[in-house]
Backbone bond lengths (Angstrom), bond angles and torsions (degrees), N, CA, C in turn:
res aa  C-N    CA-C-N  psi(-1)  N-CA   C-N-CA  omega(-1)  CA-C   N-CA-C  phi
1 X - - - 1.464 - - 1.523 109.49 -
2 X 0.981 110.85 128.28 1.742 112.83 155.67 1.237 126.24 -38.49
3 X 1.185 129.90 142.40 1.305 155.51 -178.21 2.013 100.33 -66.43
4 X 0.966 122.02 129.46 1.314 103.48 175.23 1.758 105.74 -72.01
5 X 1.282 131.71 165.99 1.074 135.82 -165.76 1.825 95.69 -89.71
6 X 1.255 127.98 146.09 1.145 135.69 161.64 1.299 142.69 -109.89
7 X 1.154 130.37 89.24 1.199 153.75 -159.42 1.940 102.60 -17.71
8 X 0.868 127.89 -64.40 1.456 148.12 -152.62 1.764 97.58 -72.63
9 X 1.465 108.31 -24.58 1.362 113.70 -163.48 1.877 94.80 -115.96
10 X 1.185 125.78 -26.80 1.475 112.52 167.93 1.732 140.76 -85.79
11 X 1.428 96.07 163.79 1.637 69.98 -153.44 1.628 95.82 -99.65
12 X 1.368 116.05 174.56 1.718 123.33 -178.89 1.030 121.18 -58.30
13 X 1.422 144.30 155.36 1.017 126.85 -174.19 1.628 122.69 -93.21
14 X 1.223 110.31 135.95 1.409 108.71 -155.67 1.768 118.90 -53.88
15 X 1.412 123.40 41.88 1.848 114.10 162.95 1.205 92.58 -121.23
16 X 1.583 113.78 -173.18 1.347 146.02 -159.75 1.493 83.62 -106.04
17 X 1.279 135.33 123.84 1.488 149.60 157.29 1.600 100.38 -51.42
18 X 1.353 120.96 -64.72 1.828 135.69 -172.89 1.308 97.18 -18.60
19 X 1.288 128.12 111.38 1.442 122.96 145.15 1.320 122.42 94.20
20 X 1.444 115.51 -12.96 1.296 131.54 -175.20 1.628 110.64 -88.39
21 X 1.327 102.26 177.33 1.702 106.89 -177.45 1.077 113.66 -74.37
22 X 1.824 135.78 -2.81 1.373 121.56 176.27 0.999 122.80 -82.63
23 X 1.439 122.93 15.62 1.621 146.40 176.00 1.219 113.85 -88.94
24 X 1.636 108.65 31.37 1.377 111.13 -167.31 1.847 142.97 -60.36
25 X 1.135 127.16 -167.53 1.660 117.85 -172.24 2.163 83.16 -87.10
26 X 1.184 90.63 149.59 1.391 124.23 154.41 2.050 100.39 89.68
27 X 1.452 101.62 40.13 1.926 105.78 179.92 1.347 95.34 -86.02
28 X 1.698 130.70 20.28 1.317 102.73 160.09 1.680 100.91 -124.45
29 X 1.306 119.13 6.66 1.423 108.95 144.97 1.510 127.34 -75.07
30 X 1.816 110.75 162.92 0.708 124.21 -167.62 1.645 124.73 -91.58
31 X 1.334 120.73 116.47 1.629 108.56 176.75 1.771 114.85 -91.16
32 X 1.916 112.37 175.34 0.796 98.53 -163.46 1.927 104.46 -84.56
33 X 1.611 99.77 -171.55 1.599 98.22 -161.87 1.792 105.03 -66.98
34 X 1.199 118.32 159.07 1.413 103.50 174.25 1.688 123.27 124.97
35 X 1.732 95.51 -50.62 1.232 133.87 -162.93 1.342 108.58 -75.36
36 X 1.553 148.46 151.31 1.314 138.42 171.09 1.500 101.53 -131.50
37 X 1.627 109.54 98.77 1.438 127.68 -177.69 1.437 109.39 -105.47
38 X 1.201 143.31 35.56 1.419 170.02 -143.04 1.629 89.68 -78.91
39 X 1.624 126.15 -34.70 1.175 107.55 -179.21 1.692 121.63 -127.48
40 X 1.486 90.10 8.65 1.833 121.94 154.43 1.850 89.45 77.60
41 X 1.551 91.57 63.55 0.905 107.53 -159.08 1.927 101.35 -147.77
42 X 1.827 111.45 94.42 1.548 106.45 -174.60 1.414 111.90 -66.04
43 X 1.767 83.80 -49.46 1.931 99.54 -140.31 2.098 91.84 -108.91
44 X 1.478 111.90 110.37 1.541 85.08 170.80 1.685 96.88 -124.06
45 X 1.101 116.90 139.85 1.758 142.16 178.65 1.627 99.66 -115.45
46 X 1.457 108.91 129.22 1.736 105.21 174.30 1.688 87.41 -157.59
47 X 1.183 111.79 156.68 1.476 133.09 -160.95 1.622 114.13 8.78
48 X 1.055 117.73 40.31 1.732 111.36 -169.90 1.693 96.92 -95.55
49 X 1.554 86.67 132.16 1.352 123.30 170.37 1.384 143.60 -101.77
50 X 1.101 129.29 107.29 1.745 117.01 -158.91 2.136 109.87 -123.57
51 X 0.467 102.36 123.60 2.026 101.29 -173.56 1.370 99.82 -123.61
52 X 1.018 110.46 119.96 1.613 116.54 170.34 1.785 86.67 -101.06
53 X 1.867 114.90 139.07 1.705 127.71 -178.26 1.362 96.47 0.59
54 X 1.503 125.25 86.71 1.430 133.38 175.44 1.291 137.68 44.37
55 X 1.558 106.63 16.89 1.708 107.89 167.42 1.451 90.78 -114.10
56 X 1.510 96.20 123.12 1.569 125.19 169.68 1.705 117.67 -67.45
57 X 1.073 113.37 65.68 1.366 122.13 172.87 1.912 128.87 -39.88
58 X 1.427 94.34 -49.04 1.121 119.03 139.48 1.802 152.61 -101.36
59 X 1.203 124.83 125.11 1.321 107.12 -177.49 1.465 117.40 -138.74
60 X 1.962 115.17 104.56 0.888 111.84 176.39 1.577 114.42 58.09
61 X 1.287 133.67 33.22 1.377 145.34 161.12 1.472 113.88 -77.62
62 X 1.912 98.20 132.84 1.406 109.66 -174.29 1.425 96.22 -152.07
63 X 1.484 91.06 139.94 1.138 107.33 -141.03 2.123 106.59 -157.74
64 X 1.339 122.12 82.22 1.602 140.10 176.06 1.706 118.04 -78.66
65 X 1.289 123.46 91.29 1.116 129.85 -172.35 2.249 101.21 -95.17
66 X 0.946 92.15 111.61 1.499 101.81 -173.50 1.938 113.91 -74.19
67 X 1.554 114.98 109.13 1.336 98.08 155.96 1.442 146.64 -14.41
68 X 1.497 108.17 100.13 1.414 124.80 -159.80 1.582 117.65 58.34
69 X 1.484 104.74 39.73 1.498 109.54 153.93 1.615 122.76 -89.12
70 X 1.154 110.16 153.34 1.580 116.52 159.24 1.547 124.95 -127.29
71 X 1.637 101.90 100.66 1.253 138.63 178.67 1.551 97.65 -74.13
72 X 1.670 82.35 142.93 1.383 104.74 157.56 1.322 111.22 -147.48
73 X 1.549 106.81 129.73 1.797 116.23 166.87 1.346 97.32 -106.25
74 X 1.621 91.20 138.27 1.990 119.73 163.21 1.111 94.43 -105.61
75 X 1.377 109.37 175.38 1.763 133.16 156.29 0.967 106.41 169.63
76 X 1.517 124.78 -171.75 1.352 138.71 174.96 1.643 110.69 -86.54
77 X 1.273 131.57 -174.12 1.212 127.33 176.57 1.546 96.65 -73.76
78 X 1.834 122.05 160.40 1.090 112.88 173.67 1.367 140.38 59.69
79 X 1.994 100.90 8.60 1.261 104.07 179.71 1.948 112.50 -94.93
80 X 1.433 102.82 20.72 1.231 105.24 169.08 2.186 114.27 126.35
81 X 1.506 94.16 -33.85 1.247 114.99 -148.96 1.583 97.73 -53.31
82 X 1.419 133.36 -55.07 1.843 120.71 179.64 1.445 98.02 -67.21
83 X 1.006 133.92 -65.80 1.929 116.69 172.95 1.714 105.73 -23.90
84 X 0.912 120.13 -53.39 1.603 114.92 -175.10 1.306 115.49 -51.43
85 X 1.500 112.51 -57.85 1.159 124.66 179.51 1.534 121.02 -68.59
86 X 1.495 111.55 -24.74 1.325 106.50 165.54 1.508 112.88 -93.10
87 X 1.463 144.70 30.71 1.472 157.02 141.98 1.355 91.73 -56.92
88 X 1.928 104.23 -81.51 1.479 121.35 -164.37 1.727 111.11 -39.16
89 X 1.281 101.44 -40.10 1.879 85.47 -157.84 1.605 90.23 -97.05
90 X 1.416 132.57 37.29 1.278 118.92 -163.10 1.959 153.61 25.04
91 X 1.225 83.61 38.14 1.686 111.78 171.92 1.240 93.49 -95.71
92 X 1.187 163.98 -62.38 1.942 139.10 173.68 1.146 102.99 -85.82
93 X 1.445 131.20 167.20 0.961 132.37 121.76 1.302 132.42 -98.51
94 X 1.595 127.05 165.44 1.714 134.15 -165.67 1.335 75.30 -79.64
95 X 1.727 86.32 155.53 1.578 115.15 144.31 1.435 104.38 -46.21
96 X 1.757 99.67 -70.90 1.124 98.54 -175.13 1.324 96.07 -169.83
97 X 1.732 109.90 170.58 1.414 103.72 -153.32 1.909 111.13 146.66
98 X 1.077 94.23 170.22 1.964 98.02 -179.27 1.360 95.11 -117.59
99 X 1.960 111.94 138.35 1.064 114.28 159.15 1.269 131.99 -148.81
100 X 1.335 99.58 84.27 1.726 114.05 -171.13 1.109 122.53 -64.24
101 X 1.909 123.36 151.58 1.326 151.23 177.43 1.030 104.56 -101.50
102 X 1.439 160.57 83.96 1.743 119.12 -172.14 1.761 95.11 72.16
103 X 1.380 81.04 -156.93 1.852 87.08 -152.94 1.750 97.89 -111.01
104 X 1.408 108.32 -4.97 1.783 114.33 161.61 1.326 143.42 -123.97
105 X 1.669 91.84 -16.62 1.534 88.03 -179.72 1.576 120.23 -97.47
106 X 1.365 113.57 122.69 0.994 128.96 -141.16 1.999 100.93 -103.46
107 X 1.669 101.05 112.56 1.830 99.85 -161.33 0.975 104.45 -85.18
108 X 1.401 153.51 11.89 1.569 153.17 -161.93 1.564 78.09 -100.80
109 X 1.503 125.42 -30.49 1.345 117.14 -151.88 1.582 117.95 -100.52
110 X 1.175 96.23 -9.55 1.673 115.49 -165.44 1.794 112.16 -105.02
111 X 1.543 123.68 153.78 1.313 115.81 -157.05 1.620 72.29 -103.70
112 X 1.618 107.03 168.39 1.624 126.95 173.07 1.608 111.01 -34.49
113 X 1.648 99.37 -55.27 1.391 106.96 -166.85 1.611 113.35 -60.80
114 X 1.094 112.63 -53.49 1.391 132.88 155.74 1.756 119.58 -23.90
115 X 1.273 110.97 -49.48 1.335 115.77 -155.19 1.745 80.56 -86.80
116 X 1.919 119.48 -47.73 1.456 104.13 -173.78 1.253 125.64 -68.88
117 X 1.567 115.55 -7.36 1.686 117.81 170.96 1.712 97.52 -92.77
118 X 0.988 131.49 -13.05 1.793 110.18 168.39 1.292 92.98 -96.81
119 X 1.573 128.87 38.94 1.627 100.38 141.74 2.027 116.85 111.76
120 X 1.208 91.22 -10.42 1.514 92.94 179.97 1.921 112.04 -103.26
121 X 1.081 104.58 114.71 1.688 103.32 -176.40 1.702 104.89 -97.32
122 X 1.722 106.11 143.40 1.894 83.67 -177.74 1.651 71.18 -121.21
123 X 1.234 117.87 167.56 1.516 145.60 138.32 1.383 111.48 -115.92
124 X 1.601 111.14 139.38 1.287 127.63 -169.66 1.487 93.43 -93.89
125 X 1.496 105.97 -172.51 1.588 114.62 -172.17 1.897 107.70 -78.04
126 X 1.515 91.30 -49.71 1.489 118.22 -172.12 1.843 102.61 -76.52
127 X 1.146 102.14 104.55 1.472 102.62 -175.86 1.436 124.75 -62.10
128 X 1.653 139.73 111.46 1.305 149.40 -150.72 1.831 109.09 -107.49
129 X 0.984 100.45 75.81 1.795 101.93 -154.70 1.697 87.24 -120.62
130 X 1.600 115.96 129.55 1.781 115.20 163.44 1.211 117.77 -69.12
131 X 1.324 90.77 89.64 1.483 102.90 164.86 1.378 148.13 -10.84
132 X 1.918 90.02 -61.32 1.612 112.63 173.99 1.810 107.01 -68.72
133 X 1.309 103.72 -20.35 1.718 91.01 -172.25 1.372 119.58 -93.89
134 X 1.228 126.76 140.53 1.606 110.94 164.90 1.481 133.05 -32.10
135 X 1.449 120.82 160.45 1.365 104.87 178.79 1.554 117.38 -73.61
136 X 1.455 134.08 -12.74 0.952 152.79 -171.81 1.932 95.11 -74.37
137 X 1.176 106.12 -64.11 1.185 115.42 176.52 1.700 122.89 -54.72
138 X 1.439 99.60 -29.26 1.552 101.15 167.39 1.572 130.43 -68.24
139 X 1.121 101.07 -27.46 1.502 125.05 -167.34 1.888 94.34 -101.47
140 X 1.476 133.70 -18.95 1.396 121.62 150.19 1.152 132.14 -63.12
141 X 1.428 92.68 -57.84 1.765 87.41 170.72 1.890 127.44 -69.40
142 X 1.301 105.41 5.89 1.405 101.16 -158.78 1.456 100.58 -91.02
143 X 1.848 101.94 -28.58 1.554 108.53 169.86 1.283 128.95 -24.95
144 X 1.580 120.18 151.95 1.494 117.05 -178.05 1.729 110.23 -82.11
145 X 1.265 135.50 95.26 0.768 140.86 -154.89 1.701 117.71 -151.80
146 X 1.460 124.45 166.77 1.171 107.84 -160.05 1.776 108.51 -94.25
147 X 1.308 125.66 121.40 1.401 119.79 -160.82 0.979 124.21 -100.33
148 X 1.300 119.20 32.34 1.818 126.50 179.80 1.169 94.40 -97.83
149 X 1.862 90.68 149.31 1.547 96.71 -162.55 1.760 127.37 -70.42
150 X 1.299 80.28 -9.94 1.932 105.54 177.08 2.079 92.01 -46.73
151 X 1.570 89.38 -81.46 1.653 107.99 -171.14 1.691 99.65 -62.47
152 X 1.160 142.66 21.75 1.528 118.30 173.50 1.490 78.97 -111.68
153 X 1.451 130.09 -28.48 1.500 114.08 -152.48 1.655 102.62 -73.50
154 X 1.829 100.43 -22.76 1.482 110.20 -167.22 1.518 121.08 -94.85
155 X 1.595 95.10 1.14 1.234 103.44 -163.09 1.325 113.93 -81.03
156 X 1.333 115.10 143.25 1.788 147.34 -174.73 1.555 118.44 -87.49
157 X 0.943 156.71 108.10 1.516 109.33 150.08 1.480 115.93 -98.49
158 X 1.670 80.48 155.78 2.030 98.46 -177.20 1.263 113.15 -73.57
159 X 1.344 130.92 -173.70 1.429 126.31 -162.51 1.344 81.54 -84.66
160 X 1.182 126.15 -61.20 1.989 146.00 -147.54 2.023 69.96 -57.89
161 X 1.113 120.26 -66.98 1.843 95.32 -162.75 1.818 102.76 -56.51
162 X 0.704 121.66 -56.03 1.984 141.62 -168.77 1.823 84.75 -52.60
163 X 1.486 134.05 -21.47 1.494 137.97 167.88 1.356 114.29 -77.62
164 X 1.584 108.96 -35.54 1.408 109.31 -158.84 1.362 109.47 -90.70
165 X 1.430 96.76 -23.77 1.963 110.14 167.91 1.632 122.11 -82.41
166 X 1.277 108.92 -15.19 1.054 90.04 156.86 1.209 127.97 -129.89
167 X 1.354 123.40 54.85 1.598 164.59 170.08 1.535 87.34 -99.55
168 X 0.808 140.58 -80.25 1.649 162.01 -106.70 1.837 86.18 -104.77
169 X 1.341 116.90 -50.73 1.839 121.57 -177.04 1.223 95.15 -51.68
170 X 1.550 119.30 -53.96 1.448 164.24 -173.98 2.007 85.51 -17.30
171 X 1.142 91.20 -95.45 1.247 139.52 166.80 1.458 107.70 -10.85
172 X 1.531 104.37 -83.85 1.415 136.54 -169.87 1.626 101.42 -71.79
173 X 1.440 131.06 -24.46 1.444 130.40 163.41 1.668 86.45 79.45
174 X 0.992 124.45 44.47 1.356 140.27 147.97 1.672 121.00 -93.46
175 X 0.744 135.63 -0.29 1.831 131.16 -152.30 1.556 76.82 -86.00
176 X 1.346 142.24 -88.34 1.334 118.46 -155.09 1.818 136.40 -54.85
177 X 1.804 76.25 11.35 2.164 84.91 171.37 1.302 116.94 -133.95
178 X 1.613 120.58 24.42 1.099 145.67 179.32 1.912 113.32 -36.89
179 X 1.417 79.76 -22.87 1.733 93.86 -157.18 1.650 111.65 -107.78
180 X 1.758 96.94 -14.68 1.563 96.46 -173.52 1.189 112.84 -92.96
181 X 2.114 107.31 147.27 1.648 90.09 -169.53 1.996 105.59 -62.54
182 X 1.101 126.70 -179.11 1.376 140.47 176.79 0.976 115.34 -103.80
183 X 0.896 117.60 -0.58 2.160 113.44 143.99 1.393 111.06 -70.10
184 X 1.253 118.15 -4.44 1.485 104.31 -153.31 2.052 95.72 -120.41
185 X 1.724 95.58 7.36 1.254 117.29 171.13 1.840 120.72 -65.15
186 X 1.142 110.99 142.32 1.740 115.62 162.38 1.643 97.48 -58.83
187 X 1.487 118.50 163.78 1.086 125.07 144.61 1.275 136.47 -6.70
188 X 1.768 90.48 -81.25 1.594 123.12 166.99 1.516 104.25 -42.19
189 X 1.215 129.68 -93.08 1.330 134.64 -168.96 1.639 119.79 -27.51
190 X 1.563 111.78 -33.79 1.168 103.40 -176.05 1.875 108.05 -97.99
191 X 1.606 101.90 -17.28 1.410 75.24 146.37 1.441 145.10 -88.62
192 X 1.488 113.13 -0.13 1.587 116.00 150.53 1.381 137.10 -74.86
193 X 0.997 84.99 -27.66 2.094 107.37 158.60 1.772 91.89 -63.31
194 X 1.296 141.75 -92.15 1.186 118.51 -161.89 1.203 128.77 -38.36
195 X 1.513 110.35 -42.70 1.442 122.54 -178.49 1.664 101.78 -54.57
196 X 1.311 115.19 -59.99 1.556 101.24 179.43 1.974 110.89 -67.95
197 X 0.693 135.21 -26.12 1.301 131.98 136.79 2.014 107.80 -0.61
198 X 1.236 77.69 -70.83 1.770 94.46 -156.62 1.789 90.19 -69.66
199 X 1.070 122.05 -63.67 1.248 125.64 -174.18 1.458 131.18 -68.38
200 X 1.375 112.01 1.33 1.667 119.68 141.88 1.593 125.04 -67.15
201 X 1.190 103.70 -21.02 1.235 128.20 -174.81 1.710 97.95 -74.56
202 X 1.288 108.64 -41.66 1.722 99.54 -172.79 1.200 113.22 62.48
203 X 1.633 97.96 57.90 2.260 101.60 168.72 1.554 109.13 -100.90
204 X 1.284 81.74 171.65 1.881 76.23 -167.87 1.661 102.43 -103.63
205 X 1.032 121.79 -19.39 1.660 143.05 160.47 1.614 113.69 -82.73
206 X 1.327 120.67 123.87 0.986 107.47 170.81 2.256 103.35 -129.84
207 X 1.546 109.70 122.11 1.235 105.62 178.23 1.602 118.37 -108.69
208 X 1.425 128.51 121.31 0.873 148.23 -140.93 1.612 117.36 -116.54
209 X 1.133 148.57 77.32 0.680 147.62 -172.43 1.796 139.70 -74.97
210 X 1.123 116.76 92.23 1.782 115.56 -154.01 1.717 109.15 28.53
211 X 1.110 100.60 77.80 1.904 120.40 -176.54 1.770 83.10 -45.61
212 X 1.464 101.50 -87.60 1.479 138.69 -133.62 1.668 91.73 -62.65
213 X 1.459 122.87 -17.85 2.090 119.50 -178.91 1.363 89.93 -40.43
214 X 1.268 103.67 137.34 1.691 118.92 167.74 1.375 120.31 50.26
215 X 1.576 107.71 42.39 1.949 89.54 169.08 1.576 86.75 -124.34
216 X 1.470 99.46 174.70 1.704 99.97 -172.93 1.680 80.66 -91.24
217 X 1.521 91.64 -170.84 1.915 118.35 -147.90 1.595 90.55 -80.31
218 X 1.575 117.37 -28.04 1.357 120.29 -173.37 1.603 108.37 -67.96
219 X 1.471 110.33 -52.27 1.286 123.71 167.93 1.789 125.70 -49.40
220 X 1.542 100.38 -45.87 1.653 104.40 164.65 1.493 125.83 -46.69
221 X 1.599 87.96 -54.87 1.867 106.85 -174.03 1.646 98.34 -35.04
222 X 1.934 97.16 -66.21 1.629 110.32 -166.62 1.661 103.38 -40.10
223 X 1.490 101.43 -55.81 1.839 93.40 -159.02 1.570 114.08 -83.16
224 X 1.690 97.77 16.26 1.581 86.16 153.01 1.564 124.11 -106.53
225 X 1.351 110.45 -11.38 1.356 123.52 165.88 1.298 118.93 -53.48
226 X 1.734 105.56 -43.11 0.915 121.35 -158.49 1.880 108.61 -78.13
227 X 1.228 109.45 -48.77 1.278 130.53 166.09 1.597 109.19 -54.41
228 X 1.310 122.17 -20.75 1.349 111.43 -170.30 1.721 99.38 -97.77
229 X 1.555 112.54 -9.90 1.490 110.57 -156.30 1.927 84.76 -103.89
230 X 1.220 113.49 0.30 1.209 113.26 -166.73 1.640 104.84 -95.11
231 X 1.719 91.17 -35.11 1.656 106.65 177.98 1.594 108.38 -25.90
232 X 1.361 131.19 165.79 1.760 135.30 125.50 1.849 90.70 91.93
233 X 1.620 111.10 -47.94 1.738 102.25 170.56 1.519 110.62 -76.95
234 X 1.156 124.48 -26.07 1.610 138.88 -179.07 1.421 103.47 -117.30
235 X 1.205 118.41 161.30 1.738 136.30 150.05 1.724 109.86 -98.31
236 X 1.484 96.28 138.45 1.724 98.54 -168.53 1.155 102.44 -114.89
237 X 1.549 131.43 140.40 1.378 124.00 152.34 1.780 104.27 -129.90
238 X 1.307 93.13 122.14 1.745 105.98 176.51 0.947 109.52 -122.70
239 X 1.526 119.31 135.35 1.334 143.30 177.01 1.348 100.53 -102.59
240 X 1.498 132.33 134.99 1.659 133.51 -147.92 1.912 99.46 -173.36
241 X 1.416 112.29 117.55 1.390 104.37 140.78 1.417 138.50 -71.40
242 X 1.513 113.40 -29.38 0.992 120.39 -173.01 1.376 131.69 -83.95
243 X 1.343 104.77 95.19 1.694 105.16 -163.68 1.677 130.78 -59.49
244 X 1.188 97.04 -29.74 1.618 106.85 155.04 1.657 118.51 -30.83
245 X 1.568 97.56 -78.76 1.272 117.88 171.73 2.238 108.24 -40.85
246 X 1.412 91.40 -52.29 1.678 87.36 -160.47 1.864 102.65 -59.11
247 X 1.495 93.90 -47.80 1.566 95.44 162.05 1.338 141.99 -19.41
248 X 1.740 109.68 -59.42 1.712 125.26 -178.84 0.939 102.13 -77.17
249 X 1.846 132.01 -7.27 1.829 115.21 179.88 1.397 114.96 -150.18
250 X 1.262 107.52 25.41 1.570 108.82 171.00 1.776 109.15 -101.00
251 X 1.614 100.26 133.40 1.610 106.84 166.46 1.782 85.12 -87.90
252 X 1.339 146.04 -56.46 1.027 130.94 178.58 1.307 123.33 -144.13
253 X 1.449 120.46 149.86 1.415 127.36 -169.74 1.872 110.98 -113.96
254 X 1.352 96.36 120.74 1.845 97.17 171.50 1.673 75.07 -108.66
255 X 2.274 79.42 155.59 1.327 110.69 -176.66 2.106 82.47 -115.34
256 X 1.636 99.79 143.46 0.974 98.91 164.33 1.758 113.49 -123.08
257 X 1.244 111.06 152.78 1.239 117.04 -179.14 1.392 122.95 -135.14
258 X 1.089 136.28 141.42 1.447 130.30 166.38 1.888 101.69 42.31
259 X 1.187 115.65 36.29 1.162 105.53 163.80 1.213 116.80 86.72
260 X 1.796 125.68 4.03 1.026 125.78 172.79 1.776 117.39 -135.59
261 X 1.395 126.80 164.76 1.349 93.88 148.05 1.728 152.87 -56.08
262 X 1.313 121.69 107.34 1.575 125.04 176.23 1.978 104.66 -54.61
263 X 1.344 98.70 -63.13 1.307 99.73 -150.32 1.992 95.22 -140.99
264 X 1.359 93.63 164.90 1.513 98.55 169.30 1.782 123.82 -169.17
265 X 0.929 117.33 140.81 1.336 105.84 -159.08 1.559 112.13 157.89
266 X 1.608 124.52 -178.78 1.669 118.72 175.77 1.698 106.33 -65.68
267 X 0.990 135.32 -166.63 1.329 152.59 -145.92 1.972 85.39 -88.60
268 X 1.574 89.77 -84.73 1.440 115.90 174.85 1.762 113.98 -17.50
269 X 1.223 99.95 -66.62 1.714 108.14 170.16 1.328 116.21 -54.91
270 X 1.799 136.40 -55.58 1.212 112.87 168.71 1.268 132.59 -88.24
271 X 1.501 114.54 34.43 1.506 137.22 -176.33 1.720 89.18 -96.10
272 X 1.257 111.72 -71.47 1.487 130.22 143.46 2.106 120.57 2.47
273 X 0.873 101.21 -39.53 1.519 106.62 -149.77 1.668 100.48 -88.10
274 X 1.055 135.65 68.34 1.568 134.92 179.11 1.822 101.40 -23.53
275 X 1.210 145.41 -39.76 1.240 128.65 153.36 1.586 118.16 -25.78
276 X 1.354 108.89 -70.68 0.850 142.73 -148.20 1.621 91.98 -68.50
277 X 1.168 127.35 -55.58 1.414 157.64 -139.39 2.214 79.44 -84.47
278 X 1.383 110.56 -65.77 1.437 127.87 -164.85 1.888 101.58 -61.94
279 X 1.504 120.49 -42.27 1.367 113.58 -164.76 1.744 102.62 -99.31
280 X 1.611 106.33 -12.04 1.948 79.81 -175.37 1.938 86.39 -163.58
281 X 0.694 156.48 -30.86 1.800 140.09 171.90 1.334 105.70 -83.48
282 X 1.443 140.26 -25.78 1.845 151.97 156.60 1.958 98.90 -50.49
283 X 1.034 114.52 -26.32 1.706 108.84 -163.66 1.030 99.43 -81.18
């Protein structure tokens, strides 16, 4: 395994900060301790390139996700957006390309495991929740904690964890099913069960993958509330067809296309964008 990268010992990343997009929205929120957001600036992506046997999946995509922002990417199918997300959490790697944590830790360089203990949580579309265990039980083991089988056999929890879980039910509007296994969940529920999943974890990134596929309108409403109350303590990136939804909780929306950025801006503006209008809201 790789060494995690260490801040004190890596070097900056080679552009001029002045004027550029890593000056991103949300540099007067707060990240977690550890982190070096010097230009309020989590997530930075700049020319990264990815080709699976000559289809350019990626091309030259750049891309500044701002401390305690909530992003949203659209596109068409295939316009890049799970390739992106699998750069960030280190499941591909770029051809080539920059891919910042903070302002040092450098993800081209870091193994999966690595990248999810400095702080980045992904949820997939298809919700991955143990079934056989209660929801209470899902959200124990999901904790950041040490997972060899030595320490799970020995493992305790403290009150401050037995607090943080049920903050998190709290949260997730789970506390009155704390106890049921999660097979025995709606849809909906178990994708709020993942989400608290991710957020026991305490990442400072959170990547989101079409949350809202298949919950009814009651269930949407919640997980945009929910996502919006999450905003400014977390950084959000959601990937979403549903423009309704991207609407009630985006500070800003990139359009991706062919592997790069199309467009970027509030909802309204790339609703706006006859590009935009011709490759993926025209279809």
């Amino acid at each position: 395994m790789r060494a995690v990268p260490i801040p004190e010992l890596m070097l900056e990343p080679a552009f001029d900060p002045v004027g550029s997009g890593r000056d991103a929205i949300g540099a007067s929120a707060v990240a977690g301790p550890g982190l070096n957001i010097r230009h309020g600036t989590i997530l930075t992506l700049e020319d990264i390139n990815v080709s699976f046997d000559g289809f350019k999946a990626l091309s030259n995509l750049c891309l500044y996700i701002g401390v305690g922002e909530l992003r949203c990417i659209i596109g068409p199918n295939g316009a890049g957006k799970t390739t992106m997300m699998d750069v960030i959490t280190g499941k591909t790697r770029p051809d080539n390309g920059v891919a910042y944590f903070g302002e040092t830790l450098d993800l081209t360089q870091m193994s999966e495991v690595e990248i999810a203990q400095a702080g980045i949580g992904r949820k997939f579309q298809k919700p991955t929740v143990f079934e056989a265990l209660s929801v209470f039980e899902n959200l124990e083991l999901a904790q950041k904690t040490n997972k060899s089988v030595w320490a799970s056999l020995r493992a305790k929890l403290t009150g401050e964890q037995k607090d943080r879980i049920d903050e998190v039910l709290h949260t997730i509007k789970l506390d009155g099913a704390r106890h049921r296994p999660a097979g025995l969940l709606s849809h909906g529920q178990k994708q709020f069960l993942e989400i608290g999943m991710l957020l026991v974890q305490d990442p400072q990134l959170l990547l989101l993958d079409e949350p809202v596929a298949g919950m009814t309108d009651a269930e949407t409403e919640f997980t945009a509330e929910l996502f919006k109350s999450l905003a400014r303590k977390h950084s959000l990136l959601v990937v979403e067809h549903d423009m309704g939804f991207v609407g009630s909780i985006a500070d800003q929306v990139t359009v991706l296309h062919q592997g790069s950025v199309l467009a970027e801006g509030s909802l309204a503006q790339v609703q706006a964008d006859q590009r935009v209008i011709e490759v993926y809201l025209g279809r």
